[in-house]
N, C-alpha and C positions, 0 to 999 in steps of 0.2 A: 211790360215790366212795371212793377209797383214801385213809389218811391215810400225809401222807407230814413228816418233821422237816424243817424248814427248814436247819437244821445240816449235812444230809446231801443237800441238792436237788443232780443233776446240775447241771455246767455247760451242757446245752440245755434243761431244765427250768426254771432257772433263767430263761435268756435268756427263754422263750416267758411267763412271768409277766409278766417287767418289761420285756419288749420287744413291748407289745402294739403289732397292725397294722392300721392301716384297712382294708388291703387294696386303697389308691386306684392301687397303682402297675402292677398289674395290667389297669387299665381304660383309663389314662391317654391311648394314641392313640387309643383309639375313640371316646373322650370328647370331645377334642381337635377330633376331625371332625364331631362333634355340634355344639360349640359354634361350629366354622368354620364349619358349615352355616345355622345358626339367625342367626348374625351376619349371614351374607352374604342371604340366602332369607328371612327373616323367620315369615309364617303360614306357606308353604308348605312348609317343609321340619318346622314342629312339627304340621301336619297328617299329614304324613305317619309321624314318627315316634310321634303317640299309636297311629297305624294299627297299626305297628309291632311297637310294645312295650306297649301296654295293648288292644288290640284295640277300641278304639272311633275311630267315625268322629266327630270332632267338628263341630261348626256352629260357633255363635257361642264364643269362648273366654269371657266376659266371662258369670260364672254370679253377681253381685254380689245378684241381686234373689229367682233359687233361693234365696240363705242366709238372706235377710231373710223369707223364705218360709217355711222349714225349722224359723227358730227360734220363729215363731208357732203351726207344727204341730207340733213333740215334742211329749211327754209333759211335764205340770205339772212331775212331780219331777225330771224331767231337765232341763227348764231352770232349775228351782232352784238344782239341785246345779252349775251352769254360772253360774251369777248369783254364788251364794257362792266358787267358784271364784277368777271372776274379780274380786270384791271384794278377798277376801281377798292376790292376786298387784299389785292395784293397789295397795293399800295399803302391802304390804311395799316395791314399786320408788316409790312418792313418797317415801321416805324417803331413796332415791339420789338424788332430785339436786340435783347438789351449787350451792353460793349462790356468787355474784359475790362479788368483794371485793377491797377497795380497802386500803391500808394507807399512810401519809406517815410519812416518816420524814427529816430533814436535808435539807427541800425537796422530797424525791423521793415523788411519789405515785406506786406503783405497783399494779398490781391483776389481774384475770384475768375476764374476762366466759365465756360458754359459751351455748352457740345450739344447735337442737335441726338437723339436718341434713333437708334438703324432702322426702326422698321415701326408705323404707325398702321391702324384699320379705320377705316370711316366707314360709319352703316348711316347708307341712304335710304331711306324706308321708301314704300310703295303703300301698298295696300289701298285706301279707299280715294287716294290723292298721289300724284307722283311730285315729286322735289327736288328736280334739280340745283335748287337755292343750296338743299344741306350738303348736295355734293363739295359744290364752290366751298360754302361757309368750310369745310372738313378738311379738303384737299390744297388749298390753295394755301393755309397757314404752316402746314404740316410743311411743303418745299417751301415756302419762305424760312421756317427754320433750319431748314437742308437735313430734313429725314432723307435717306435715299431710298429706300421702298415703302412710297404708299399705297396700298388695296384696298378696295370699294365694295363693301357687300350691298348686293339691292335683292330687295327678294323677286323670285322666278314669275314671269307668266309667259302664255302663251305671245305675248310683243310685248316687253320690256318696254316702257315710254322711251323713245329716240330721244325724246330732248335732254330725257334725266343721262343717258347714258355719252349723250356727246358734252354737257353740262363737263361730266366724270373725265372727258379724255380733256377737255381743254382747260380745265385744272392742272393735270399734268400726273393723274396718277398713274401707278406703273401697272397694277393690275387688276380687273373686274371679275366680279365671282356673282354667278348668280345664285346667292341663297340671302334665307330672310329668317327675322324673331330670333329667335333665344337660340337657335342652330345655330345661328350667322355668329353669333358673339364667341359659341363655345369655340366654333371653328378658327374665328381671328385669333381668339385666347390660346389654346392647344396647337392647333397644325391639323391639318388629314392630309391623307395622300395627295390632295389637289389643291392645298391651301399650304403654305405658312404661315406661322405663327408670326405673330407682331407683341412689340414693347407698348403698344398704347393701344385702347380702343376708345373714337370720340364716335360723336352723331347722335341726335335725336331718335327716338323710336316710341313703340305703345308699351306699355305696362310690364308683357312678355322681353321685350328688348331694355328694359331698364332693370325687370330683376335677375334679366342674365346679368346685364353688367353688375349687378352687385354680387352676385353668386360667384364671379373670375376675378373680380376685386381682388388684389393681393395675390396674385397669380400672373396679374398684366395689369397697368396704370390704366385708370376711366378718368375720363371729363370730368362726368357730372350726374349723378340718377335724378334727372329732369320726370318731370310729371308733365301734362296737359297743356297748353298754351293757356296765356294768361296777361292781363293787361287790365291795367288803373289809368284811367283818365280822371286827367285831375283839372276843373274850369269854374273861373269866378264870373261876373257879370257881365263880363265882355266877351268870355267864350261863344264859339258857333255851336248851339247844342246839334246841330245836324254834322258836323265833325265828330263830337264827341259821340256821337251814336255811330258813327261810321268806323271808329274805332274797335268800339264793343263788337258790332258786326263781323270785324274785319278777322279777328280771334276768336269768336265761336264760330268762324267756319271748319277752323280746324279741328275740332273734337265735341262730341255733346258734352265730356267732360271738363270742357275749357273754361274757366274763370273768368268775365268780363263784368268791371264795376267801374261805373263812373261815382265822381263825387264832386261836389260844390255846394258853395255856401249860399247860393243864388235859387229857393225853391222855385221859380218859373224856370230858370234854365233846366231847373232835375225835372219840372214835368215835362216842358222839351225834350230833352234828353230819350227820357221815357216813351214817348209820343213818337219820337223819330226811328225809335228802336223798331220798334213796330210793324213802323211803314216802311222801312229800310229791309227788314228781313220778308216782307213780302215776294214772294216770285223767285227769290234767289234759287239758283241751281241746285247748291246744298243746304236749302232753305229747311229743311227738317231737321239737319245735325246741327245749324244757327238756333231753332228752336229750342231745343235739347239744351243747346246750352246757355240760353237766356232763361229756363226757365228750372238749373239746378239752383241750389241752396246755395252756392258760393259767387253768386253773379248776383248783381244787384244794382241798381240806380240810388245812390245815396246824397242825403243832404246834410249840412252840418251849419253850426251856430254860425262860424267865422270861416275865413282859408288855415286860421290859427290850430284850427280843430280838423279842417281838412290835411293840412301838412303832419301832423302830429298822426293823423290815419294811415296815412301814404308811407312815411315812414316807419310805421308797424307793420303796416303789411308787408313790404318789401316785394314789390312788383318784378315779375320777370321783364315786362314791357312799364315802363313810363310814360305815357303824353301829356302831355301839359298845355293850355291853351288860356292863355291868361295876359291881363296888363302888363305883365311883366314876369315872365318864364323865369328870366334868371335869376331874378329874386326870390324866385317861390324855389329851385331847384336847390341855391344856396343850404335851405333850412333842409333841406331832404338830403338822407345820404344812401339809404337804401334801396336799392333798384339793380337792374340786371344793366339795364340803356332805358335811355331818356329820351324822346326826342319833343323836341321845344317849337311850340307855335305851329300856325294851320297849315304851313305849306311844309311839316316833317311828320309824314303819316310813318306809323311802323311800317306798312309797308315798303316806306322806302328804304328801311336797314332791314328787311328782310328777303330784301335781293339784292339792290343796287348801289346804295351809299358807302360800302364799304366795311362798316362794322358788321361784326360776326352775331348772328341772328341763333346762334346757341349759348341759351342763357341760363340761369339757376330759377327753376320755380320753387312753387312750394314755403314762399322765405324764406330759401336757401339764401337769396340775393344778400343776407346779414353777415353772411359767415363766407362766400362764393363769389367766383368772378365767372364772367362768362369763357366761351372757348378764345384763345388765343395761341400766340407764339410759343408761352411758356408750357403750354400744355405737353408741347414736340421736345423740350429741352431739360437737359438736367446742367446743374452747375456744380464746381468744384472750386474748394480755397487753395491755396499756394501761398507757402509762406519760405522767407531765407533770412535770419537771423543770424548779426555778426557775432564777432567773443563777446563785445563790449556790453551788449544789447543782452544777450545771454547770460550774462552775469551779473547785469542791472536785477533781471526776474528771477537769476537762483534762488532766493529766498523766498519770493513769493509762490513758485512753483514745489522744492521741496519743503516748505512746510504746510503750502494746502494736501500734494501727496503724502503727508505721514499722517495728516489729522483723518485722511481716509485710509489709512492703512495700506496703502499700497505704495510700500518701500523701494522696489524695483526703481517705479518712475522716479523718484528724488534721488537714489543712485545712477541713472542713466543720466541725471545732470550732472551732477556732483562729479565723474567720472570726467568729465571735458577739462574738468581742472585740476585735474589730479597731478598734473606737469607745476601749477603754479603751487 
């Protein structure tokens, strides 16, 4: 990777940074007829398309008793490290949610309750990588909010990865379905003969799984239309450029389309940086798809005047991942507000909030992070107000209530008050 000054980025350069793309709009009618199909056809048209596009014939969709199977045959340490996992992600999301609460004030009791929504879908993708991570990240916030049916779509092959699907049973979800892409969503979305329908659909996916979910939008609640994996590394003169490169690395394994940019105000660290990128993506397993994506238009090694011009970057771009590696993390984090998660100093790699630390590892890319929060508690909950207003309180606001409703015309309501007093 080249090091290039932020001060002097072309105007298309520029755009391809901070105008990262899911790439859903490329898919959008095929996807469209997928989802029209699955609506209308139920198993028979998701039969056909596992045929399709994953090359297996499937039998029963409904794989709930394989996982519960899977996660008693791993490996001791692998369902260890699957147990602590998911301890550790339960523990951080009971901490979201949030308490009722009631408050009186001049008669008026008002308050807010919140209720956990019946039934959520988490799509665990497969395809070139298997993810147990996204199982946890999906399933485990979903019964911390007390949904009482959560289902796990993972797409079909001939072996299902055991880890992804024991991952799925010791989260606690209630049922596994093996189908995958834009099938899977229309399916959680609608219902078929061997699916129910669900009130939410979360989970990471590819481009085909993102413009389903925006296609059943407003038909079932979505997360988030996440794009590609993505991360800012952000390091001053004290930074370890062989960290900061390990981080780059660490996200473009997951897609050629994934976004990795470091930045600092230190030009020897950015040609470190650079230099290590390199050497680091040498030999790797999926040392091609790391290529791919150290060497699209939106990954970069970048240098800037000051961390003044570096922060002022970081928070325009608004990173799905954060890392920060600097004299003073929390200083530099203060002035940043935009980010998915942050993790601070050499010994908090993403990787470790992308299985283990507890925070949920489905984040807004794109620069959603300005407007987005990542997946949580709230995702599983809706809330509702409650209010009980005595006479006195009541007739403190008669005035102010029928006269805002006559200045909008709508007489009824200022008689429905008016009417309570009609005795005095």
């Amino acid at each position: 990777m080249n090091v290039h000054s932020v001060s002097e980025l072309s105007p298309d350069r520029r755009q391809a940074l901070f105008e990262r793309d899911a790439g859903i709009d490329a898919v959008r009618g095929d996807v469209a007829d997928i989802v029209d199909r699955v609506h209308e056809e139920g198993d028979v048209a998701l039969r056909e398309f596992c045929e399709e596009f994953d090359g297996v014939s499937v039998g029963s969709f409904d794989i709930t008793d394989a996982a519960e199977t899977a996660y008693e045959d791993i490996d001791d340490d692998v369902r260890e490290a699957i147990e602590t996992a998911a301890d550790n992600i339960r523990t951080f999301h009971e901490r979201q949610v949030p308490e009722d609460w009631d408050v009186e004030e001049d008669g008026r009791r008002l308050g807010r309750r919140h209720y956990p929504l019946d039934s959520a879908g988490v799509y665990a993708p497969g395809g070139t990588a298997a993810y147990p991570s996204s199982a946890l990240m999906g399933v485990v916030p979903a019964k911390v909010a007390g949904v009482d049916h959560v289902a796990v779509a993972t797409p079909p092959a001939e072996e299902i990865n055991p880890v992804t699907l024991a991952a799925i049973h010791a989260a606690g979800a209630d049922a596994v379905y093996q189908v995958g892409g834009a099938q899977a969503i229309a399916a959680l979305a609608y219902g078929t003969e061997s699916i129910s329908p669900v009130d939410v659909i979360v989970g990471p996916g590819n481009k085909w799984v993102t413009a389903a979910k925006a296609e059943v939008r407003g038909d079932v609640r979505i997360d988030m239309l996440a794009g590609p994996s993505e991360v800012l590394a952000v390091g001053d003169e004290t930074a370890d450029p062989e960290l900061l490169a390990a981080e780059l690395i660490t996200q473009a394994e997951h897609d050629p389309n994934s976004s990795v940019v470091a930045v600092t105000d230190d030009e020897d660290i950015a040609e470190a940086v650079a230099a290590a990128v390199e050497e680091q993506a040498a030999g790797r397993a999926r040392e091609e798809t790391i290529r791919s994506a150290l060497e699209n238009d939106a990954s970069a090694v970048l240098h800037t005047r000051s961390m003044s011009e570096a922060v002022l970057f970081a928070d325009e771009y608004a990173a799905e991942h954060l890392y920060i590696d600097a004299d003073d993390e929390d200083r530099l984090l203060a002035r940043i507000e935009n980010y998915g998660s942050a993790f601070l100093g050499p010994h908090s790699p993403v990787a470790a909030g992308d299985y283990a630390s507890g925070t949920n590892h489905v984040l807004p890319t794109n620069g959603a992070a300005r407007i987005q929060s990542g997946l949580s508690v709230d995702d599983f909950l809706r809330s509702a107000t409650v209010q009980r207003l005595s006479a006195s309180a009541l007739s403190d606001l008669r005035e102010s209530i029928t006269t805002l409703a006559e200045a909008e015309g709508l007489e009824a309501h200022a008689r429905s008050v008016d009417r309570r007093f009609e005795d005095d």
